[in-house]
C-alpha positions as a Python dict, from the first residue, in 0.01 Angstrom:
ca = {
    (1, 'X'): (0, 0, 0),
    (2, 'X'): (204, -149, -250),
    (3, 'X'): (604, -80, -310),
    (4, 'X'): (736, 241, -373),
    (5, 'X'): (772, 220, -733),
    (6, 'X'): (1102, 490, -780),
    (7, 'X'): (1302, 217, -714),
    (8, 'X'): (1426, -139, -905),
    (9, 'X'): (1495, -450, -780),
    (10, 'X'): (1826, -347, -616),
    (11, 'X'): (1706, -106, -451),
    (12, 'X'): (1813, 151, -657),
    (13, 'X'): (1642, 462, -741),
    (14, 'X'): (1517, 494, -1115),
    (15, 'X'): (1283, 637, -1325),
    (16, 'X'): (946, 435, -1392),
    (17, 'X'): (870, 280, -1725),
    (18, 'X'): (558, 392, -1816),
    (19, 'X'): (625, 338, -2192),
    (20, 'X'): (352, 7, -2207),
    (21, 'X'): (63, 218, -2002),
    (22, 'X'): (-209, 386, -2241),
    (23, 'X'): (-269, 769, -2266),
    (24, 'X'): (-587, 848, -2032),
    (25, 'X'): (-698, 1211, -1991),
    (26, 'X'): (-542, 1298, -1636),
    (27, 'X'): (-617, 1578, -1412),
    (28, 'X'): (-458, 1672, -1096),
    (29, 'X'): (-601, 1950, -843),
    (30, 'X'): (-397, 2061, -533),
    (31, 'X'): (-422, 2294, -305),
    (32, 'X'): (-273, 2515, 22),
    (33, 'X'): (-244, 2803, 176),
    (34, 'X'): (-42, 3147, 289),
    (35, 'X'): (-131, 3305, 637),
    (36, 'X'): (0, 3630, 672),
    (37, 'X'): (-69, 3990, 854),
    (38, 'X'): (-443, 4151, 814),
    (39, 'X'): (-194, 4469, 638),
    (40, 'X'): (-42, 4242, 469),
    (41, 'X'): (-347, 4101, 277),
    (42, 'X'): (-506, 4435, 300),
    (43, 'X'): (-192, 4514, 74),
    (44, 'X'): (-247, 4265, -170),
    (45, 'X'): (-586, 4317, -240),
    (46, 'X'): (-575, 4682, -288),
    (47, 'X'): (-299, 4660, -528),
    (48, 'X'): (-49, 4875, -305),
    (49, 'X'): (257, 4687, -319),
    (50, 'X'): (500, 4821, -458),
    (51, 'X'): (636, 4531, -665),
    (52, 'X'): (331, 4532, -847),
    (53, 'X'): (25, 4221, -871),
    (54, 'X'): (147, 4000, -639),
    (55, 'X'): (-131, 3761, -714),
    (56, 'X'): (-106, 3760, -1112),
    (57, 'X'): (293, 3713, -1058),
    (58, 'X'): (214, 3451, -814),
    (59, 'X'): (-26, 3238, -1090),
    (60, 'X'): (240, 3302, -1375),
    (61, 'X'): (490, 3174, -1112),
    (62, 'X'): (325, 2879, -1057),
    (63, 'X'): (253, 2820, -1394),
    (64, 'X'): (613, 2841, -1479),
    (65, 'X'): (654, 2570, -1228),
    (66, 'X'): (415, 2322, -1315),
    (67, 'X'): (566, 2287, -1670),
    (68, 'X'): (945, 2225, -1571),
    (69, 'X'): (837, 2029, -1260),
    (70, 'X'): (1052, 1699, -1433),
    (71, 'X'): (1416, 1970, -1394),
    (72, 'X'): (1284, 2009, -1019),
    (73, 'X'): (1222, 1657, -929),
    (74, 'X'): (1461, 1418, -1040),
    (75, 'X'): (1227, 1093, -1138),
    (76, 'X'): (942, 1314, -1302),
    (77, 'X'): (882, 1240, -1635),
    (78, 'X'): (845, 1556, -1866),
    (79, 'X'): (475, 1593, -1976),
    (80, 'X'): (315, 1765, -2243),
    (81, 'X'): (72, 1991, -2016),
    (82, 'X'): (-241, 2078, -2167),
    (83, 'X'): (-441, 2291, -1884),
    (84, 'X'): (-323, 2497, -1582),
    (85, 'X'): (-555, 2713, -1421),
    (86, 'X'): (-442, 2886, -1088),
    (87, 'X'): (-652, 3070, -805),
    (88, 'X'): (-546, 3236, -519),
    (89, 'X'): (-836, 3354, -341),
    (90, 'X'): (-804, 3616, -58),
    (91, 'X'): (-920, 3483, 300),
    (92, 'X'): (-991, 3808, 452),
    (93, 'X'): (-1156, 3620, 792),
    (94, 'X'): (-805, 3384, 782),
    (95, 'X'): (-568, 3645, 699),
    (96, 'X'): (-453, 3401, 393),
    (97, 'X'): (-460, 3345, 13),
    (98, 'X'): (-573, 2978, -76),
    (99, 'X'): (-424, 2884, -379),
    (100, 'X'): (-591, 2599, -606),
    (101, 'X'): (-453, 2461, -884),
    (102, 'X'): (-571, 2213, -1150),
    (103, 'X'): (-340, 2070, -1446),
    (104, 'X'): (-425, 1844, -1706),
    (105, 'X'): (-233, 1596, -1998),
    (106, 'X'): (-323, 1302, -2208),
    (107, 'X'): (-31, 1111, -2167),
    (108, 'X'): (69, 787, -1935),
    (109, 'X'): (138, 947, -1662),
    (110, 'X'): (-16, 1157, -1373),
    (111, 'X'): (14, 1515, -1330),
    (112, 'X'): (5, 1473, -918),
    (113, 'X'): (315, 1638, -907),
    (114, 'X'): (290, 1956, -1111),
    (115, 'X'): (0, 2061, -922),
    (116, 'X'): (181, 2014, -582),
    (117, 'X'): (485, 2182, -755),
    (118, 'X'): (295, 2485, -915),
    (119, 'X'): (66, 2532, -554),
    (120, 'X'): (397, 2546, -383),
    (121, 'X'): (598, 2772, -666),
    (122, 'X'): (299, 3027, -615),
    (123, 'X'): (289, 3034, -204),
    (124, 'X'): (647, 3096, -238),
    (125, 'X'): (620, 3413, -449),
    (126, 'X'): (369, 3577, -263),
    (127, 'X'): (600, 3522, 37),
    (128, 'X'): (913, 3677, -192),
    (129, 'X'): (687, 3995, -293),
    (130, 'X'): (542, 4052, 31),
    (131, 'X'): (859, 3930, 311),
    (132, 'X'): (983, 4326, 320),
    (133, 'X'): (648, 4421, 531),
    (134, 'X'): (591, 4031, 665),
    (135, 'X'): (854, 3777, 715),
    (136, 'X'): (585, 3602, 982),
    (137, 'X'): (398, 3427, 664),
    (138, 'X'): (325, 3068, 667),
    (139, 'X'): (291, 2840, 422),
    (140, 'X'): (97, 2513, 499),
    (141, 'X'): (-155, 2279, 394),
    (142, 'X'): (-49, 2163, 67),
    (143, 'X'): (-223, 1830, -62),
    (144, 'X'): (-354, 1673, -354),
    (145, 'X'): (-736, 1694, -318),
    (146, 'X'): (-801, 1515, -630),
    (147, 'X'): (-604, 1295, -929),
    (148, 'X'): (-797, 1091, -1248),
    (149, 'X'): (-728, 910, -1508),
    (150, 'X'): (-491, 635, -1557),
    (151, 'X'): (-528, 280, -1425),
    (152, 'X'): (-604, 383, -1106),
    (153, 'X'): (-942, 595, -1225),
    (154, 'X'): (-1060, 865, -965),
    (155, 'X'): (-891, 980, -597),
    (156, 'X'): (-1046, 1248, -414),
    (157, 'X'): (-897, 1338, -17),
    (158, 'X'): (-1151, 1310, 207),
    (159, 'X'): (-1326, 1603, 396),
    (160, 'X'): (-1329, 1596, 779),
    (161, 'X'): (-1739, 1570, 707),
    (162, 'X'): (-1695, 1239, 517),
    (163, 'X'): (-1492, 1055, 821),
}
């Protein structure tokens, strides 16, 4: 693994100069996961609650969060986001919502982050809209399953099935 790159020679922490690097198509996809009550989901999918679609206020949420990740995290450069697509797909056997989110830019830089940020941003409202009837939810699980473009090319986690 090579240095952390956030910081300079001194050891202080700074932005990264990416200003030399060429524009690549990147994509990032990330994913996790809310665990809640059997009512609780049961709730969400029949459109009961009270606050109204907790899932399409979740994936505007999330979206909202992907493009101001750079005000959130303080070394983020601010990209020029050109895809976000969000799914949160009701576990009924897990008594969860997966969310998965993918986010894409030309530019010369990843989009790792605003994927992580907008799968986060996303659990979190589903846990705001639904904590009145279950403040047992857990949030867990969030990683980066896959990142390309960029001088680095393609990263993809590996499955438990590939070793």
């Amino acid at each position: 693994m090579s240095g952390l790159t956030h910081f300079n020679q001194q050891g202080e922490a700074h932005m990264v100069d990416v200003g030399d690097k060429p524009a690549t198509h990147r994509v990032a996809i990330a994913t996790g996961r809310i665990t809640m009550q059997a009512d609780t989901l049961a709730l969400i999918r029949q459109g009961g609650h009270k606050k109204g679609d907790v899932l399409g206020i979740a994936r505007v949420a999330g979206i909202m969060a992907a493009k101001k990740t750079s005000e959130l995290i303080p070394l983020c450069h601010p990209l020029a986001l050109s895809h976000i697509s969000i799914d949160l797909v009701p576990e009924t056997d897990l008594h969860s919502v997966l969310c998965t989110v993918r986010v894409e830019t030309t530019g010369q830089t990843g989009v790792e982050m605003e994927a992580l940020t907008a799968v986060q941003i996303s659990l979190l409202t589903i846990y705001d809209m639904c904590k009145a009837v279950d403040r047992g939810m857990t949030i867990d699980q969030i990683q980066l399953v896959e990142k390309s473009g960029g001088k680095s090319g393609l990263w993809q986690r590996k499955t438990d099935a590939q070793g």
